[in-house]
Phi, psi and omega in degrees: 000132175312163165302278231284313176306303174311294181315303203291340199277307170344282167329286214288298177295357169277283198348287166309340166267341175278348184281302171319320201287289200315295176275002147299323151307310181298291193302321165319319183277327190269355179259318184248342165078188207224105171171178180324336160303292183306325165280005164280315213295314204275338148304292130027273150337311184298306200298320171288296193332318166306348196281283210317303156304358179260288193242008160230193198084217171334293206301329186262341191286302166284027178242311202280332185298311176287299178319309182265358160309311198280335176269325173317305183284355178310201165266302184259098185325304197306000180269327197288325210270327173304337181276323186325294200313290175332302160324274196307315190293328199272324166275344158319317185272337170268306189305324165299244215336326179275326142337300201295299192281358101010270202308281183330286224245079196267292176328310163321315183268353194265336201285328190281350194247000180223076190286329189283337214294104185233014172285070166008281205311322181259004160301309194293313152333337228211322175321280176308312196295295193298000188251002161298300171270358168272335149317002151301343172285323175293336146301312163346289204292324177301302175328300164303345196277287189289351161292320203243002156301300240278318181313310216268349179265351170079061142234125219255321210301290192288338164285346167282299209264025165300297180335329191267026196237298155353279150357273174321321195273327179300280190315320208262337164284346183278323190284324188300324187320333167261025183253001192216114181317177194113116186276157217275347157296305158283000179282332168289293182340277193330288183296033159278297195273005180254338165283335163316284194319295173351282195301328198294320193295300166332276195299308189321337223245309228256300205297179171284118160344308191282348160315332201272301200329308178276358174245037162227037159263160189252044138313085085074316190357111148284138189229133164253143199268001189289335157312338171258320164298321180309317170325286201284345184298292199313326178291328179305278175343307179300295188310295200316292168351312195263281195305326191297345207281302199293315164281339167309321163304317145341281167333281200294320172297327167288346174304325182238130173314133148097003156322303184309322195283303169313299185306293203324309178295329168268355167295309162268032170261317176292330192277335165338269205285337162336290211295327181300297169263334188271298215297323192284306175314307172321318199284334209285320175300339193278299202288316188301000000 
């Protein structure tokens, strides 16, 4: 598939995702508005999301992407999946201990993003909602691995329109709220993880038969992986940055209500033409 063809496929399903995000946003603001709810949820939200812009997207992509292009061309195909597969067992082993130990001293993290929060009731609330949505990370991390197969195979479509399932899962929990005793925050949470669970079901379904072949077999390859953190270091570093940037913004923001909630909204609306032409051309440069 051409750069320009590759690019335009990109474009359009960003496209389509981002008109899903615009209207997940609208129902988010008329079902919780802009005030100490929307803004548990969306701290809440910040903390796997901050995951997820650090170390998959761009940043796991221009690392992981040339390595298995090169086991691609290789004599023996089966090593890029044996590196997939290596990827997913490695981020699979860092990421559970870090869920667990989250999850634990969860009030400890969250207490830095609600400096204003000085209400029990809605700390605890802010508590629950974030030890509820931070096992997204482990979609995340599954996520980056088969986003950045299908990219490196120049399949573009489904990793763009991935967000819009997410989306959907959001929008279709907003609709279900009068049907459920339920506070309407958590009740988002979840379906934060039902959209994941979506997206994961997806991409499994997307990879090549032989992926599955080579990852439940007991073969063995030694792959050595320092080529891919030497890789992955200098982007990590730029992100952690750009994100320590964000929550610091964040920090400051929770000083005043419903603040947090106004960045959230205006953020994606600015991030619109980024996502549309830069992020899509980018993702299209790296495997070609």
């Amino acid at each position: 598939m051409s750069l320009a063809k590759s690019s335009l496929t990109t474009s359009v399903f960003t496209i389509f995702s981002k008109i899903s995000g615009f209207l997940r946003d609208i129902s988010l603001a008329a079902a919780i508005g802009t005030g100490v709810l929307s803004d548990i949820f969306f701290i809440a939200l910040r903390i796997p999301i901050s995951f997820k812009i650090t170390l998959a997207e761009e940043t796991f992509n221009s690392a992981y992407i040339p390595l298995f292009a090169k086991f691609n061309h290789s004599s023996a195909r089966q090593k890029h999946y044996q590196f997939a597969k290596k990827i997913i067992l490695y981020g699979l082993l860092i990421s559970v201990p870090l869920i667990l130990v989250a999850e634990v001293f969860m009030p400890s993290i969250v207490s830095v993003f609600a400096s204003n929060m000085n209400n029990q009731e809605e700390f605890d609330l802010l508590v629950k909602v974030s030890r509820i949505v931070f096992p997204y990370l482990i979609f995340i991390v599954i996520s980056s691995v088969f986003v950045g197969t299908l990219n490196a195979n120049h399949k573009f479509a489904l990793a763009a329109g991935l967000p819009i399932f997410l989306n959907c899962s959001l929008m279709f929990c907003i609709i279900l709220f009068p049907f459920f005793d339920l506070d309407r925050i958590i009740l988002l949470s979840y379906s934060v993880l039902l959209g994941g669970l979506v997206q994961a079901f997806l991409l499994f379904s997307a990879v090549d038969r032989e992926f599955w072949q080579v990852f439940f077999s007991r073969n063995k390859d030694y792959i050595d992986l320092k080529r891919f953190f030497t890789l992955l270091l200098p982007t990590f570093i730029s992100s952690s940055i750009t994100q320590l940037n964000l929550i610091i913004g964040i920090i400051i923001a929770s000083l005043q209500p419903a603040a947090v909630s106004y960045l959230y909204y205006s953020e994606r609306i600015y991030l619109l033409p980024l996502s549309v032409v830069g992020v899509a051309i980018g993702t299209v440069l790296i495997p070609t």
